[in-house]
Phi, psi and omega in degrees: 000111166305318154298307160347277179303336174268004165305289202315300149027273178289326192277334154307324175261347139356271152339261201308352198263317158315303208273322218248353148274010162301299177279008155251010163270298191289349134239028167278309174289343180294265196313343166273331164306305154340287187304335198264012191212012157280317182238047153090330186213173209247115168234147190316284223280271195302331176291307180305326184297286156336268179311346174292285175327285205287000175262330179287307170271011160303301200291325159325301159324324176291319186292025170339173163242174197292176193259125226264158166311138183261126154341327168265327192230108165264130157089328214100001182240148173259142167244152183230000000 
């Protein structure tokens, strides 16, 4: 089945897609923390900078995709 499969496809590269902006929000906020305790005092313009990031990425989180096919259950029928 051809849709099938470019279903499963697509909802994996969702997935990876989804996962690899995890990890560039979280070092997007790793690096702004840094930046924001490196250099001894705390300015407004880095806290606010700090929290835009940690707020895009909640909001990322939210957009999970939908929950993706697995390679055993194509239709509702299970395979082994």
């Amino acid at each position: 089945m051809q849709t099938s499969e470019s279903s499963i496809l697509i909802a994996s590269l969702k997935n990876g897609i989804w996962l690899f902006g995890i990890a560039s929000w979280l070092f997007g906020i790793t690096d702004r923390s840094i930046a924001l305790f490196s250099d001894g005092y705390l300015s407004a313009l880095n806290i606010i900078q700090l929290f835009t990031a940690a707020f895009f990425f909640m909001s990322w989180l939210y957009l999970k995709p939908e929950q993706n096919l697995s390679n055993s259950s194509i239709n509702g029928k299970q395979f082994p």
